[in-house]
Backbone of each chain as ProteinMPNN parsed JSONL, in Angstrom:
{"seq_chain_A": "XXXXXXXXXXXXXXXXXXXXXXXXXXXXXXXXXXXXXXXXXXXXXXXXXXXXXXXXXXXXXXXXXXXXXXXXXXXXXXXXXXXXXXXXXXX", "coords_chain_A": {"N_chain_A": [[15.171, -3.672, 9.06], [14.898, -3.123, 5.607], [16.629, -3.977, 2.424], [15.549, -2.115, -0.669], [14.569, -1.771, -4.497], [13.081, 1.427, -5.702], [10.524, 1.385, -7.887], [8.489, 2.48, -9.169], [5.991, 5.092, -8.683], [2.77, 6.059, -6.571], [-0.2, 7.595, -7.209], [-2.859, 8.836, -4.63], [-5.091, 10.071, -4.371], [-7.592, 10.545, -2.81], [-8.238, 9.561, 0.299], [-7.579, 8.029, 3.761], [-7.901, 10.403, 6.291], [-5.816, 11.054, 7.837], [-3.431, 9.891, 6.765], [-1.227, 11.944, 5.583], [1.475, 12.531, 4.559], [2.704, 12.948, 1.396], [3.702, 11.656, -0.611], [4.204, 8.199, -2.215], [5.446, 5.289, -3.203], [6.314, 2.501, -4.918], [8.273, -0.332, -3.988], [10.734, -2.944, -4.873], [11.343, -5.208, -3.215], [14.98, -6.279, -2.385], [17.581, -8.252, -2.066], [21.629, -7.872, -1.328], [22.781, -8.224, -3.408], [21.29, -7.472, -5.35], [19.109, -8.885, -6.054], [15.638, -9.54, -6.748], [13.382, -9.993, -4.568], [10.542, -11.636, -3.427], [7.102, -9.911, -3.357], [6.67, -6.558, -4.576], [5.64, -3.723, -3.427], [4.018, -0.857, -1.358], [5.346, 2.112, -0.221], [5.43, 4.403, 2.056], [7.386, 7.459, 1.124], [9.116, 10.007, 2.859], [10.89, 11.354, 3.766], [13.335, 10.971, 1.522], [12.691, 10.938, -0.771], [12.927, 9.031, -2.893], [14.368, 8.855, -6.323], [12.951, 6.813, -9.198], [14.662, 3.81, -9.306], [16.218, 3.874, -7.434], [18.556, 2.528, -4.599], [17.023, 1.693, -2.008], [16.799, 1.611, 1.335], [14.092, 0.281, 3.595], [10.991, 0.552, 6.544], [8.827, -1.985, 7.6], [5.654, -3.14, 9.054], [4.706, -1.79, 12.162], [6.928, 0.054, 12.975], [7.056, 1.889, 11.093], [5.565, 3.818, 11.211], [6.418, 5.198, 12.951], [8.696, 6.837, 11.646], [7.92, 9.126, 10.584], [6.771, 12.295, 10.655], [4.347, 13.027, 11.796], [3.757, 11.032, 14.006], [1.83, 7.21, 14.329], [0.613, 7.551, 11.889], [-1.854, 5.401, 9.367], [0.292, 3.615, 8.227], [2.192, 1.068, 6.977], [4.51, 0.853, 5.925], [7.415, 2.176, 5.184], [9.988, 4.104, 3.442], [13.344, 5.01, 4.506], [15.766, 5.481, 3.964], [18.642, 6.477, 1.56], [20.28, 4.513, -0.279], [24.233, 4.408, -0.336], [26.541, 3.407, -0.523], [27.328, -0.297, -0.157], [29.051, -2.402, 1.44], [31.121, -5.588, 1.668], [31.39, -7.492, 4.681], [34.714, -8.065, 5.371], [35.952, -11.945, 5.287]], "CA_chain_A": [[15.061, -2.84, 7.855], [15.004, -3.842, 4.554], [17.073, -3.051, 1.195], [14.804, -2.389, -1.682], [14.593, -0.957, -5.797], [12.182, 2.047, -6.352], [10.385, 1.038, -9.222], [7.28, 3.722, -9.182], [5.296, 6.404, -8.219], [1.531, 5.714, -6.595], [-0.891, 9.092, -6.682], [-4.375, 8.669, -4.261], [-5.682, 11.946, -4.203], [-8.639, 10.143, -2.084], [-7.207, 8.547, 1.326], [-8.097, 8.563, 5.001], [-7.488, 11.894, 6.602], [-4.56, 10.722, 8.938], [-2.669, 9.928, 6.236], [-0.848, 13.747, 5.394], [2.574, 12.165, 3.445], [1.8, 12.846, -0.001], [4.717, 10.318, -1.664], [4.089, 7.366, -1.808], [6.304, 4.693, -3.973], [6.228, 1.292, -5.291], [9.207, -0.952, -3.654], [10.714, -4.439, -4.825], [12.933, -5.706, -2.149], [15.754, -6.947, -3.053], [18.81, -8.894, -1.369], [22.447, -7.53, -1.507], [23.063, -8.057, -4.596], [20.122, -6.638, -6.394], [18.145, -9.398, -6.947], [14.103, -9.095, -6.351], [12.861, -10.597, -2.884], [9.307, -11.625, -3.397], [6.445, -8.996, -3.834], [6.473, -5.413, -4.566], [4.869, -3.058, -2.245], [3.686, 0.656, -1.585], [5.735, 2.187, 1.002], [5.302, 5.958, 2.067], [8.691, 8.359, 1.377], [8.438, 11.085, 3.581], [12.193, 11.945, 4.281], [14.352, 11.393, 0.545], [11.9, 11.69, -2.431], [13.918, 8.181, -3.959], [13.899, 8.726, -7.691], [12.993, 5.842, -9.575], [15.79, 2.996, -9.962], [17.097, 4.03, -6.388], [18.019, 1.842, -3.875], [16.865, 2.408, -0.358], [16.175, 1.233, 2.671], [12.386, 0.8, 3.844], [11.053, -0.379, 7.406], [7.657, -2.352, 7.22], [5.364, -3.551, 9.971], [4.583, -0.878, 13.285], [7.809, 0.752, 12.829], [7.056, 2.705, 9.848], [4.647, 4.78, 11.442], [8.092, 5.954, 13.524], [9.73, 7.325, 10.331], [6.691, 9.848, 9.636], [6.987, 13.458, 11.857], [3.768, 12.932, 12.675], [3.568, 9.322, 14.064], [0.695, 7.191, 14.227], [-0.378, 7.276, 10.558], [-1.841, 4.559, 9.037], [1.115, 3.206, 6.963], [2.738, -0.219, 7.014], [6.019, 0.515, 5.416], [8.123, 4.265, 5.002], [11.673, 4.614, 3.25], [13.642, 5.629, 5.33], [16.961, 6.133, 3.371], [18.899, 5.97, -0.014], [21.882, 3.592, 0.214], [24.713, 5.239, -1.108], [26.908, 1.723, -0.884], [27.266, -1.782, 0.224], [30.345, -3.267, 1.25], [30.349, -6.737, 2.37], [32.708, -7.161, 5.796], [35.751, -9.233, 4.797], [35.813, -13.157, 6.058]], "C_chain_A": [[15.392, -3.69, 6.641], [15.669, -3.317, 2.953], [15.394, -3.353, -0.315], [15.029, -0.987, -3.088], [13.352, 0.311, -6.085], [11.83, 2.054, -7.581], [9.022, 2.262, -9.665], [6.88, 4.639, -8.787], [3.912, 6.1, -8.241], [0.433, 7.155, -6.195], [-2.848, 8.206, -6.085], [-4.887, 9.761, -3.854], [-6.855, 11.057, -2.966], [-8.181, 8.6, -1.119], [-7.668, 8.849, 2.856], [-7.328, 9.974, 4.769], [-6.304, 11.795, 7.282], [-3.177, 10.576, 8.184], [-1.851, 10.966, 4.718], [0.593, 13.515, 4.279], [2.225, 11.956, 2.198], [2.914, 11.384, -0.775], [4.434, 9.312, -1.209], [4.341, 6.079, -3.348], [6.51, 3.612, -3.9], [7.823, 0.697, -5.226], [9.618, -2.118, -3.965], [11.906, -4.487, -3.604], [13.56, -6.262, -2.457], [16.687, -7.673, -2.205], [20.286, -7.937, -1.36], [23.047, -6.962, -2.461], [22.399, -7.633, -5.4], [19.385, -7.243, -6.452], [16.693, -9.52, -6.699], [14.517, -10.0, -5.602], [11.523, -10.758, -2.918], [8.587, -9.787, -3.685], [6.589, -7.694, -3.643], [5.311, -4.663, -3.386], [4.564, -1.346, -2.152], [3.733, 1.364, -0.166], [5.594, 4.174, 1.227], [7.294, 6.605, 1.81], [8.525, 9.694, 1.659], [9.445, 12.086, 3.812], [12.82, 12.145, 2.656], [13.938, 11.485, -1.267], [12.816, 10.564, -3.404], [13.124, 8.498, -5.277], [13.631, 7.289, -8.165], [14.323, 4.652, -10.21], [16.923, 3.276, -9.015], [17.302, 3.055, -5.507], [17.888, 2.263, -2.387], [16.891, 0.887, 0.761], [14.961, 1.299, 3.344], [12.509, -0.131, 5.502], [9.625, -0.853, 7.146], [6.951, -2.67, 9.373], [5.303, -2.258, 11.104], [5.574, -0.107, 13.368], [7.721, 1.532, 12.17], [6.163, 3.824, 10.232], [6.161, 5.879, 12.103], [8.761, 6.609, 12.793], [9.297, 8.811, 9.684], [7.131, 11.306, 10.884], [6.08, 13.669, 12.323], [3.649, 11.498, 12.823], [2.038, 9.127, 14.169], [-0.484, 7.628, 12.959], [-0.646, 6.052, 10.177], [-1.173, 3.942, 7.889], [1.668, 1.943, 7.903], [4.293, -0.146, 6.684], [6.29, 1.945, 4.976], [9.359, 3.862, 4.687], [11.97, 5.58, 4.326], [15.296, 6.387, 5.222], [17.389, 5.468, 2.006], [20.394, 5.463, 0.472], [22.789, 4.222, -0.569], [25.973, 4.027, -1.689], [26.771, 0.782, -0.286], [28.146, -1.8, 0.214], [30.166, -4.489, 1.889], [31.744, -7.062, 3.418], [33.545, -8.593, 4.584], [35.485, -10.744, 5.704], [34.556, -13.412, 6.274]], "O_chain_A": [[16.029, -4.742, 6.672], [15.183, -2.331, 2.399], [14.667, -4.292, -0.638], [15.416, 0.171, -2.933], [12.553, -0.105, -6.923], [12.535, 2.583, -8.439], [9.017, 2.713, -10.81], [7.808, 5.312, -8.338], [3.407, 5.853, -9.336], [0.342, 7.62, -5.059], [-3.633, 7.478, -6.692], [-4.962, 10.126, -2.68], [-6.344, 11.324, -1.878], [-7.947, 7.424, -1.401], [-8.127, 9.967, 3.089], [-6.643, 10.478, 3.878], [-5.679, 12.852, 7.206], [-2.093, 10.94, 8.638], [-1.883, 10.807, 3.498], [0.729, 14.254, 3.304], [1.558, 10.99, 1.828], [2.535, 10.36, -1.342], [4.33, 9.165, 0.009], [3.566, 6.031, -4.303], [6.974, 3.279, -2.81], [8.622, 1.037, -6.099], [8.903, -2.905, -3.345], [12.957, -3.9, -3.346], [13.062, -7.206, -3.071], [16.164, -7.54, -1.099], [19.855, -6.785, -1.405], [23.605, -5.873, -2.59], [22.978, -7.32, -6.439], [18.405, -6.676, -6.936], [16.919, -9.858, -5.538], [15.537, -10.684, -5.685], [11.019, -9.824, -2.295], [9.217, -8.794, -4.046], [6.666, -7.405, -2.449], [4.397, -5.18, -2.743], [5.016, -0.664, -3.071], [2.875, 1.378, 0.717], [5.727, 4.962, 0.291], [8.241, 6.066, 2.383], [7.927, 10.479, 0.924], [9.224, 13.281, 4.008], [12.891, 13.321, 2.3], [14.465, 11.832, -2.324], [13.351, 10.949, -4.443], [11.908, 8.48, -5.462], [14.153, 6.447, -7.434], [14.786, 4.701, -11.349], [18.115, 3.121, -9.28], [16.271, 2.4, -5.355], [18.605, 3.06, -1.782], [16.979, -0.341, 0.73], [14.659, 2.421, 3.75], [13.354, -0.966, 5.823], [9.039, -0.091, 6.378], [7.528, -2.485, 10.445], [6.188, -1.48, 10.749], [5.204, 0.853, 14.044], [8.507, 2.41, 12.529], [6.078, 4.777, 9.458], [6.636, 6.942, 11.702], [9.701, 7.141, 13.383], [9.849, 9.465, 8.799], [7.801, 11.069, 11.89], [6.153, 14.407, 13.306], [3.452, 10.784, 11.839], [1.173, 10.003, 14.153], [-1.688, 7.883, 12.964], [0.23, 5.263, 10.529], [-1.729, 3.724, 6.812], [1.61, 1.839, 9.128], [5.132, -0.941, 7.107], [5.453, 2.706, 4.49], [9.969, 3.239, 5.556], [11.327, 6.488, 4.852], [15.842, 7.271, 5.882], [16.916, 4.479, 1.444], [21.244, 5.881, 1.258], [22.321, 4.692, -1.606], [26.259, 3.806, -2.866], [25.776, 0.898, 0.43], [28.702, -1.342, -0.784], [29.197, -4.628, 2.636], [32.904, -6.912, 3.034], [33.244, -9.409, 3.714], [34.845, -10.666, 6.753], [34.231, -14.409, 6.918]]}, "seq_chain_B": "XXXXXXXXXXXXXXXXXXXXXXXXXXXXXXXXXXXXXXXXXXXXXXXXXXXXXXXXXXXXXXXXXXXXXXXXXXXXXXXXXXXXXXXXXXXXXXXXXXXXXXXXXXXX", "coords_chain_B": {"N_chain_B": [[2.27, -1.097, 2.861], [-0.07, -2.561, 0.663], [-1.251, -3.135, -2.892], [-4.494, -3.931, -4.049], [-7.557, -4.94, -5.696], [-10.915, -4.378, -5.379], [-13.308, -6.569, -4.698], [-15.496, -7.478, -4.132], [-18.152, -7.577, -1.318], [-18.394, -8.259, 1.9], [-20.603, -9.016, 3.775], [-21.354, -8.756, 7.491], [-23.981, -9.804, 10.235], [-24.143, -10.98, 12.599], [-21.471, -9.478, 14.911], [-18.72, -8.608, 16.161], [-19.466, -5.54, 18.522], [-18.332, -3.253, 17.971], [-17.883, -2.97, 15.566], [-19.908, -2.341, 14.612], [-20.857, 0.18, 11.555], [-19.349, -0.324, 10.052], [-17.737, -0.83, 7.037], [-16.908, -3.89, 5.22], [-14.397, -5.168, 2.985], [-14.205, -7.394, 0.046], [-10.958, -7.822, -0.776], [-8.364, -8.504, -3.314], [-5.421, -8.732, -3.855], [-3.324, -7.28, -6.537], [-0.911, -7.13, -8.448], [1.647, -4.488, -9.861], [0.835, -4.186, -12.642], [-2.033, -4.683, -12.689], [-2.19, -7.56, -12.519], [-3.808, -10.037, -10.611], [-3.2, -11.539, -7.563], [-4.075, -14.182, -6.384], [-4.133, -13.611, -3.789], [-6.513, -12.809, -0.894], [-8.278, -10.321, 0.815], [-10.169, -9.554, 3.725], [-11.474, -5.908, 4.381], [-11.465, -3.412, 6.336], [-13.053, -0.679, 5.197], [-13.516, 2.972, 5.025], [-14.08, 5.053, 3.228], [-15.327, 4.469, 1.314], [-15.116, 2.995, -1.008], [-15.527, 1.016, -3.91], [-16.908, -2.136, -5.661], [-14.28, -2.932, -8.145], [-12.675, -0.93, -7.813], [-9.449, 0.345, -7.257], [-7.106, -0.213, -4.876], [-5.224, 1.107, -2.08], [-4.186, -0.618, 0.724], [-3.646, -0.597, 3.904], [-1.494, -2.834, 6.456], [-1.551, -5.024, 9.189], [-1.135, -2.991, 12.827], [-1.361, -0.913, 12.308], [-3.752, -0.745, 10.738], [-5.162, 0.682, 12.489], [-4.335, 3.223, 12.837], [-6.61, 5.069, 12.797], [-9.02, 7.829, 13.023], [-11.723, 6.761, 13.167], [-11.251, 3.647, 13.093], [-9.813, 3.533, 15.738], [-10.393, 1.996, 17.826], [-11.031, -0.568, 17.125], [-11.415, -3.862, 16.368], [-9.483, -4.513, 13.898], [-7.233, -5.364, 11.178], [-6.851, -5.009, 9.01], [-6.679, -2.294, 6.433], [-8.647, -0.001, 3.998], [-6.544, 2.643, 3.16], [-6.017, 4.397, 0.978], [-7.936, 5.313, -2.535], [-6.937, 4.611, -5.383], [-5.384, 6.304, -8.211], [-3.238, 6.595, -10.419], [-1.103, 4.698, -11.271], [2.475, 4.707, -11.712], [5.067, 3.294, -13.427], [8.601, 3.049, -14.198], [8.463, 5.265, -15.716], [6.384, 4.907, -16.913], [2.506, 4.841, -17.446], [1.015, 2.769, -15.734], [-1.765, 2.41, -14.653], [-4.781, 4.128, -14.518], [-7.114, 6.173, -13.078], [-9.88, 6.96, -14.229], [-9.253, 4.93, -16.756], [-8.235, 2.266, -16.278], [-6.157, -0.214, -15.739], [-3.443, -0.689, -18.103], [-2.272, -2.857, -19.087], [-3.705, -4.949, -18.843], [-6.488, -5.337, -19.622], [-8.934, -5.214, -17.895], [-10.859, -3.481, -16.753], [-13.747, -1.863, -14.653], [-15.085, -4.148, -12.618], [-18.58, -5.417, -12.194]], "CA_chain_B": [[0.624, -1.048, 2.014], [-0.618, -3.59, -0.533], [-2.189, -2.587, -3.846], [-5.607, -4.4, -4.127], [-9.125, -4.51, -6.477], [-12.136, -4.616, -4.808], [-14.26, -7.782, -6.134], [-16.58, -7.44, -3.229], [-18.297, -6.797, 0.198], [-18.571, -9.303, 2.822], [-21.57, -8.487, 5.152], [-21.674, -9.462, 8.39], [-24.879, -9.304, 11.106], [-23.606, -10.989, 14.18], [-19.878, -9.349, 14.786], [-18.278, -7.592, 17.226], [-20.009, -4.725, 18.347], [-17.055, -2.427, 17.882], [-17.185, -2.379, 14.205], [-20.852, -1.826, 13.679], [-21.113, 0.475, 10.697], [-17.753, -0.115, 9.039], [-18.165, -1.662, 5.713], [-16.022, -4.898, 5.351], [-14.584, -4.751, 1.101], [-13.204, -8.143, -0.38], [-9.992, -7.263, -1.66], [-7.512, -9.026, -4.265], [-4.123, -8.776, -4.165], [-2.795, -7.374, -7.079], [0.486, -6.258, -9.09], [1.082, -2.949, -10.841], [0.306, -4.054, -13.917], [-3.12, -5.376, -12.555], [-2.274, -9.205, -12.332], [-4.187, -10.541, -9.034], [-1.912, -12.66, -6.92], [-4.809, -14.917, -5.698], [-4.819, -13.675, -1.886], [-7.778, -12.32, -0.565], [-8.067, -10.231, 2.125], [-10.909, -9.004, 4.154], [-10.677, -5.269, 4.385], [-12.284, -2.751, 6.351], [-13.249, 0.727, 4.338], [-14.367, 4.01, 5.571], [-13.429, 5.773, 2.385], [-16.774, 4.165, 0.494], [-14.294, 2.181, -2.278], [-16.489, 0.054, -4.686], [-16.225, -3.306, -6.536], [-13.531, -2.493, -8.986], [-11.786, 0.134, -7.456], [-7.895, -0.47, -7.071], [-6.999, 0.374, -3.573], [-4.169, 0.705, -0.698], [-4.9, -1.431, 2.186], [-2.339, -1.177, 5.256], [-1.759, -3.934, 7.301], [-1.077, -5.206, 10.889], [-1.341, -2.401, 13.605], [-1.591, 0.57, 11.031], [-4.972, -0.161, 10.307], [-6.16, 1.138, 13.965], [-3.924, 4.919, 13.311], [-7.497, 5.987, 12.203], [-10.392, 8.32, 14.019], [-12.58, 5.773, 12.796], [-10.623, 2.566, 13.607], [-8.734, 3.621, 16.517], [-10.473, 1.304, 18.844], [-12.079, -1.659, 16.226], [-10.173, -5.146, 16.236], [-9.526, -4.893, 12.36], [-6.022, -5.848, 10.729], [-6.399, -4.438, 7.194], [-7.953, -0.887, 6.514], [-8.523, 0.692, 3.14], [-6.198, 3.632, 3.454], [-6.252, 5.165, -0.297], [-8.44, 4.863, -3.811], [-5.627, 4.668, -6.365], [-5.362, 7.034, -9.354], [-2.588, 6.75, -11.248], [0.219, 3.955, -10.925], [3.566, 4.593, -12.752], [6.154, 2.591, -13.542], [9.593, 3.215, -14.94], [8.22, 6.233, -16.393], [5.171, 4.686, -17.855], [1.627, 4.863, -16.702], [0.359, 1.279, -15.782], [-3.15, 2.347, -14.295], [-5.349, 5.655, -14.351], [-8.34, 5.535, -12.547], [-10.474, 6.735, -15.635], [-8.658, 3.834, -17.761], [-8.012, 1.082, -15.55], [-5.114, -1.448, -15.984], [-2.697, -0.47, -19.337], [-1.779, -4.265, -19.773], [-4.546, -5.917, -18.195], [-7.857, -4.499, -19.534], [-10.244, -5.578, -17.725], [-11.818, -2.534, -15.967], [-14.277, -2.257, -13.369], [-16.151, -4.772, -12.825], [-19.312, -5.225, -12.002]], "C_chain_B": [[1.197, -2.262, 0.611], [-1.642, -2.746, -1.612], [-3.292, -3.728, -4.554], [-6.733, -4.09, -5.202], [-9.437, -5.346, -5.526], [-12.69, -5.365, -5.486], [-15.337, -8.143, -5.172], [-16.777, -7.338, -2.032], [-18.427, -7.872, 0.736], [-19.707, -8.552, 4.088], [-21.239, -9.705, 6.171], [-22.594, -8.846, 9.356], [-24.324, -9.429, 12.17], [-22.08, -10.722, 14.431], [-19.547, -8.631, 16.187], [-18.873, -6.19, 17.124], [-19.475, -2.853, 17.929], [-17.06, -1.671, 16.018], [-18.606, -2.266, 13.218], [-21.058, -0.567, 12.686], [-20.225, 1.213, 9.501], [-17.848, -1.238, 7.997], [-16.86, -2.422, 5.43], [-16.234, -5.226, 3.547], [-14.197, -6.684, 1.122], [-12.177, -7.875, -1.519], [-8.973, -8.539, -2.023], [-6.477, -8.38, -4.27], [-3.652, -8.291, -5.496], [-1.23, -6.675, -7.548], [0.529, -4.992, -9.382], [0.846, -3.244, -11.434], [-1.42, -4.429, -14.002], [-2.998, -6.825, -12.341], [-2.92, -9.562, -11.038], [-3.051, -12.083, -9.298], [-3.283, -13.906, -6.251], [-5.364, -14.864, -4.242], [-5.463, -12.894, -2.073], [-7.717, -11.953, 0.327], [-9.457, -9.456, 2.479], [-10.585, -7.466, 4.804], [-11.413, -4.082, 5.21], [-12.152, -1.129, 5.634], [-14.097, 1.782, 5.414], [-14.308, 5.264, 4.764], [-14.923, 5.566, 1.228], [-15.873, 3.819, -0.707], [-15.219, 1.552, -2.375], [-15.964, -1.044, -5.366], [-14.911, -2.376, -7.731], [-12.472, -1.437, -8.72], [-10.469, -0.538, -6.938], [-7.551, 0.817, -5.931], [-5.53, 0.347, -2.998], [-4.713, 0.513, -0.035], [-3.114, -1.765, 2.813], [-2.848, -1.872, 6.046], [-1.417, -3.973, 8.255], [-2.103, -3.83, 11.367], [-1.633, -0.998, 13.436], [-2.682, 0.659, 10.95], [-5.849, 0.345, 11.302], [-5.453, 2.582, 13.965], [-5.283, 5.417, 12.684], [-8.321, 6.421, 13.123], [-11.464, 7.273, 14.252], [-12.339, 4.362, 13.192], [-9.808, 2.125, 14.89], [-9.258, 2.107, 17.555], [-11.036, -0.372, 18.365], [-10.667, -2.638, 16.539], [-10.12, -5.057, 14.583], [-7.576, -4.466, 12.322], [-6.003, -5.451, 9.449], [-7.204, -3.05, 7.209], [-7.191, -0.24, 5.135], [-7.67, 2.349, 3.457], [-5.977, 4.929, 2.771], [-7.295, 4.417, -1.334], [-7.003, 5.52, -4.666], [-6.058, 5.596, -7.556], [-5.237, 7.099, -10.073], [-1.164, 5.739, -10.315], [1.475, 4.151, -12.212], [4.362, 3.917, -12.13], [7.438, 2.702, -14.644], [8.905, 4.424, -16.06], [6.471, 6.325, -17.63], [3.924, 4.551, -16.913], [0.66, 3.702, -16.889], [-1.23, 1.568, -15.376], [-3.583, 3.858, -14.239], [-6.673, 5.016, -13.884], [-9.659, 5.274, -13.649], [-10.225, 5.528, -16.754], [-8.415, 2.505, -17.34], [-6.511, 0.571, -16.421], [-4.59, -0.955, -17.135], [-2.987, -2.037, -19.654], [-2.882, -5.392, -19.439], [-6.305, -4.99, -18.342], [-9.08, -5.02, -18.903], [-11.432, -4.762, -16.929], [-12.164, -2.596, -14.88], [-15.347, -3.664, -13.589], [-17.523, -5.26, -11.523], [-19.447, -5.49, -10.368]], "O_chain_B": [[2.223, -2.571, 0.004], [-2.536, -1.961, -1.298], [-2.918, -4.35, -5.548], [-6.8, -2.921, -5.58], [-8.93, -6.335, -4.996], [-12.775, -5.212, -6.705], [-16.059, -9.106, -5.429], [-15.802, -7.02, -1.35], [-18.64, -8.758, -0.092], [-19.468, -7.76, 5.0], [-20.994, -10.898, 5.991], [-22.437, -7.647, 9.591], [-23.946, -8.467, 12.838], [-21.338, -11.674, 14.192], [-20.329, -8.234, 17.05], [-18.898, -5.597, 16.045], [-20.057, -1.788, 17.724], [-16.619, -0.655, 15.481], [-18.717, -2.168, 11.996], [-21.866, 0.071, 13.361], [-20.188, 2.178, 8.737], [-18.028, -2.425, 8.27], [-15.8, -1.798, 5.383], [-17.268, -5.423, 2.908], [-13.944, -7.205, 2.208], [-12.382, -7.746, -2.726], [-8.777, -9.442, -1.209], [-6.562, -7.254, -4.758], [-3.391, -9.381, -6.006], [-0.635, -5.805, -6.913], [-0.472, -4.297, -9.205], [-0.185, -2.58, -11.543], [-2.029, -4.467, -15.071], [-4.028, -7.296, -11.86], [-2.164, -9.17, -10.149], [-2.566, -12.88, -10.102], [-2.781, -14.482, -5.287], [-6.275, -15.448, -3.656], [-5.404, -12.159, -3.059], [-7.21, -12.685, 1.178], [-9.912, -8.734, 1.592], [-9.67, -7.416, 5.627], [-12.269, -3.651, 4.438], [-11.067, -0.547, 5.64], [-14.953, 1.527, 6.26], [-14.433, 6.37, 5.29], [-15.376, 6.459, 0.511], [-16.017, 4.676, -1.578], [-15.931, 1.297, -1.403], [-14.777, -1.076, -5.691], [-14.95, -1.157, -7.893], [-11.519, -1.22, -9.468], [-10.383, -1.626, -6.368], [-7.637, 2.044, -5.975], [-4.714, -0.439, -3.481], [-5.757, 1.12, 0.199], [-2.133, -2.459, 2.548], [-4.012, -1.888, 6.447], [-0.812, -2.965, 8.621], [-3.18, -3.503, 10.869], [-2.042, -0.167, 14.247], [-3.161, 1.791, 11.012], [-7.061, 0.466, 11.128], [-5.774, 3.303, 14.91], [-5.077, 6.346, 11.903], [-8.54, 5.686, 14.086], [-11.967, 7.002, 15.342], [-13.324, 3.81, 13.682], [-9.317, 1.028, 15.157], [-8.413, 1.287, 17.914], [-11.382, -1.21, 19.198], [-9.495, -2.368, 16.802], [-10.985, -5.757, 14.055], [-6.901, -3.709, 13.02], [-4.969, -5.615, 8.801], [-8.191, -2.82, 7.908], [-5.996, -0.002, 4.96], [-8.36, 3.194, 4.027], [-5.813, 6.042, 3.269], [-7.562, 3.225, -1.186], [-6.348, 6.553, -4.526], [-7.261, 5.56, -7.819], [-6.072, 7.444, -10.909], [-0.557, 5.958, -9.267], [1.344, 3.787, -13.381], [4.545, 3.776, -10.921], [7.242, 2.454, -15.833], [8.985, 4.206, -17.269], [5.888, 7.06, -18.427], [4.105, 4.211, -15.744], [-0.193, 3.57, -17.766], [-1.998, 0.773, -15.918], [-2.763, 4.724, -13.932], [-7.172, 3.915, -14.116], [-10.252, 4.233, -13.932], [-11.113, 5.298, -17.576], [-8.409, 1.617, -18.193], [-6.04, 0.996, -17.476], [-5.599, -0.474, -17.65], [-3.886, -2.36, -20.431], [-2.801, -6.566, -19.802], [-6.966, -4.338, -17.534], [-10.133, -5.195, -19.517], [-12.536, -5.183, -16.583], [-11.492, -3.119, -13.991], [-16.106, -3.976, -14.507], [-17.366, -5.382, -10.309], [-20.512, -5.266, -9.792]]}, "name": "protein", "num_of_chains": 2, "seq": "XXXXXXXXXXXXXXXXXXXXXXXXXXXXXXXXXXXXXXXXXXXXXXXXXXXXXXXXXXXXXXXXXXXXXXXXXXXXXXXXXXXXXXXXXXXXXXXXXXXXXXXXXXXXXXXXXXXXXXXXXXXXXXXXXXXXXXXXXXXXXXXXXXXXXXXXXXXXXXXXXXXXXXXXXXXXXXXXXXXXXXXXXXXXXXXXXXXXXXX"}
């Protein structure tokens, strides 16, 4: 899994048929500390409706279909939660 | 998913027979604001997207959850036509308007 910034909101009114999750939200990934992680992306949110400037948690790759209540959509990447903190272990 | 423009079709005659009469797009990589990133990806469509149209294309093993794809060897598949991209409260692309910061439309 991966931490990342909700930076958008993507509307496709016109989309296969398989794919029934209407949200669908523009991700930078970031590191720990906040800082971007290479390219932005357009991940489905199906479960927490992140507002913009949230940070979550997304999974990418064959997993993401797993996140959806019906599986087996064609998505690549689904939030899957909103981080609420970070602590970093001690040592 | 990746957000893409269409900048063209790639025919092919002799292919696997699997994916005869699935239209193969060439898609561009780009940003929200419109910037293309330079990659290129071959993409298959079953949605009828055109040059210029700014797309979602899922990748890997995603692009076979379709009626249409379930059984094709393809690795990218148009999965939306884009609409409306916001950002931070502002609206970087409309389909009617193309690109805010990057005018360059459809093209041909």
């Amino acid at each position: 899994m991966n931490l990342g910034v909700v930076r958008g909101v993507i509307v496709a009114g016109t989309r296969v048929a398989e794919l029934t999750e209407r949200r669908l939200v523009l991700v930078q990934p970031v590191d720990e500390s906040g800082a971007d992680q290479g390219r932005q992306l357009v991940a489905l949110d199906p479960i927490v409706s992140a507002a913009e400037g949230s940070l979550v948690w997304f999974v990418n790759g064959s997993d993401a279909t797993d996140a959806l209540d019906e599986p087996f959509q064609p998505v690549d990447a689904a939030v899957v939660g909103l981080v609420s903190s970070i602590r970093e272990a001690p040592g | 998913m990746i957000i893409g423009r269409v900048i063209g079709r790639a025919v092919s005659t002799r292919k696997d027979e699997k994916l005869l009469g699935t239209k193969l797009l060439l898609v561009e990589e780009v940003d929200p604001q419109g910037a293309g990133s330079g990659d290129m990806a071959v993409v298959a469509d079953h949605l009828g997207a055109g040059p210029g149209d700014v797309v979602l294309v899922a990748q890997g093993s995603a692009a076979r959850f379709t009626a249409q794809t379930k059984e094709q060897p393809v690795d990218a598949l148009v999965v939306g036509i884009v609409d409306t991209i916001r950002l931070g409260g502002r609206s970087t692309f409309t389909i009617a308007e193309g690109f805010a910061a990057n005018d360059e439309g459809p093209q041909p």
